[in-house]
C-alpha positions in Angstrom: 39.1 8.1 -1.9 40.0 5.5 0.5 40.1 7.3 3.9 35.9 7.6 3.5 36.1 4.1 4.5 37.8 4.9 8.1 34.7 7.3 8.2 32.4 5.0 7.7 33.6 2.2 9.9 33.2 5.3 12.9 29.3 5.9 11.5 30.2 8.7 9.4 27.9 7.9 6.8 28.0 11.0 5.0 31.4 9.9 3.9 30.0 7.6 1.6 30.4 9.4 -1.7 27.4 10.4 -3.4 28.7 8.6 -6.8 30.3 6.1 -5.4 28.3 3.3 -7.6 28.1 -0.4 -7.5 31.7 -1.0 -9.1 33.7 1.3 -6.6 31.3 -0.1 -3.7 33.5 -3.4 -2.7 34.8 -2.1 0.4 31.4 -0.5 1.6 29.6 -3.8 0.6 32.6 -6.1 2.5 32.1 -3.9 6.1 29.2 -6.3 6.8 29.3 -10.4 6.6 26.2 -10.6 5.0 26.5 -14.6 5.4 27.3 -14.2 8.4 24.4 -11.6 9.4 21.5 -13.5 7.6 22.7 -17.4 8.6 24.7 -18.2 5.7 24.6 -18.3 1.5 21.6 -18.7 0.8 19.7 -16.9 3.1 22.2 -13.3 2.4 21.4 -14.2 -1.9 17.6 -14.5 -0.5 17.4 -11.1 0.9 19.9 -9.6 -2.0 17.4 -11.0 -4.7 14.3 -9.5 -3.2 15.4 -5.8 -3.1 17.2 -5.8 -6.4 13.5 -7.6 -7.9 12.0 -4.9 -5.9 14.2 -2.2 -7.8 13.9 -3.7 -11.0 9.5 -3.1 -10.9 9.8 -0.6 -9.3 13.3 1.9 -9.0 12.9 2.1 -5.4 12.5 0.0 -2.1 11.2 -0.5 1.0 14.1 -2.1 2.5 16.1 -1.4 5.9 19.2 -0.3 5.7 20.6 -3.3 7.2 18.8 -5.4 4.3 20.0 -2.8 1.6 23.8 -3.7 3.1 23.4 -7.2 2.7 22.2 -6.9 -0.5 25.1 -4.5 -1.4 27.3 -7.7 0.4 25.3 -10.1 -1.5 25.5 -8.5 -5.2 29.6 -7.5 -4.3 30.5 -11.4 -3.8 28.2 -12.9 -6.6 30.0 -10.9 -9.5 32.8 -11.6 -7.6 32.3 -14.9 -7.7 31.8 -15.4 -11.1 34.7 -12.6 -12.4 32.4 -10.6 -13.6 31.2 -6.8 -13.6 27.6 -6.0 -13.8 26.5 -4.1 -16.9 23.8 -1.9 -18.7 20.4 -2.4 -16.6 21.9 -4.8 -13.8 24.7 -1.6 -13.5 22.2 0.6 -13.1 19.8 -1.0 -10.3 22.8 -2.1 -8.5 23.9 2.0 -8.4 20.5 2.5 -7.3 21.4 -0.1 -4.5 24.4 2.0 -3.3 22.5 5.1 -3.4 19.8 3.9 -1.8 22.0 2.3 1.5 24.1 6.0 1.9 20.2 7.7 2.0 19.4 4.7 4.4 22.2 5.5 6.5 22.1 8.4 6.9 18.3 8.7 7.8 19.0 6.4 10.6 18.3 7.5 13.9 20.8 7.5 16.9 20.1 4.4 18.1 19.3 2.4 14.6 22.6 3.9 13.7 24.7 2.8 16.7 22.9 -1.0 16.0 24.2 -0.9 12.1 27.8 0.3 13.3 27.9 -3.0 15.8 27.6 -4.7 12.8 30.5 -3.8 11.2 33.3 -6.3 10.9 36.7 -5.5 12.6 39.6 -4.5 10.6 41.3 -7.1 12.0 38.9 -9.3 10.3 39.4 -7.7 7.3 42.6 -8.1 7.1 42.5 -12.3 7.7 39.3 -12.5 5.7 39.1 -13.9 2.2 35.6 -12.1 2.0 38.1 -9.1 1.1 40.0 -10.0 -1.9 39.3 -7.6 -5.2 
């Protein structure tokens, strides 16, 4: 299951599997820095907290794919933070999340797409980043 994440760092979106879920979703989530991308903490848990409230009334969003990502970034490093896994309703609007982002990427057009894959960290940041402890 892990090659789909060389896939995705080349813009291969479809490799995102379909029931991938919030709980198998670290890696996806940790492609981005969310902090990083918004200004910091508390501007990345700003934008994660609006499109989970937003799929909480309503099961759906209206959010970019880049906001969906750093939501997904957002929500990965808070239950990571606190040790813990999300469960029952949280569980399920963060799978809606993840779903959501691999329909957002892949509905991206050619040059949206080649903005979102700039984003991407470097696996050599991954590999010296703390962000990427499980």
């Amino acid at each position: 299951m892990r090659n789909w994440i060389r896939h995705v760092r080349r813009g291969d979106f479809a490799a995102i599997p379909e029931d991938l879920g919030f709980n198998n979703a670290a890696k996806l989530a940790l492609l981005v820095d969310g902090y990083d991308l918004t200004g910091g903490v508390t501007e990345c848990f700003a934008i994660s907290q609006r499109v989970v409230a937003e799929f909480r009334s309503t099961a759906s969003t209206t959010a970019t794919a880049l906001d969906l990502w750093i939501a997904l970034f957002g929500m990965q490093r808070g239950y990571r933070f606190c040790g813990l896994l999300p469960e029952g309703e949280d569980l399920h609007v963060l799978d809606l999340l993840v779903e959501a982002l691999r329909d957002a990427l892949l509905a991206l057009k050619p040059t949206q797409r080649a903005g979102i894959i700039s984003l991407i960290v470097s696996e050599r940041v991954e590999e010296r980043s703390s962000l990427f402890d499980e």
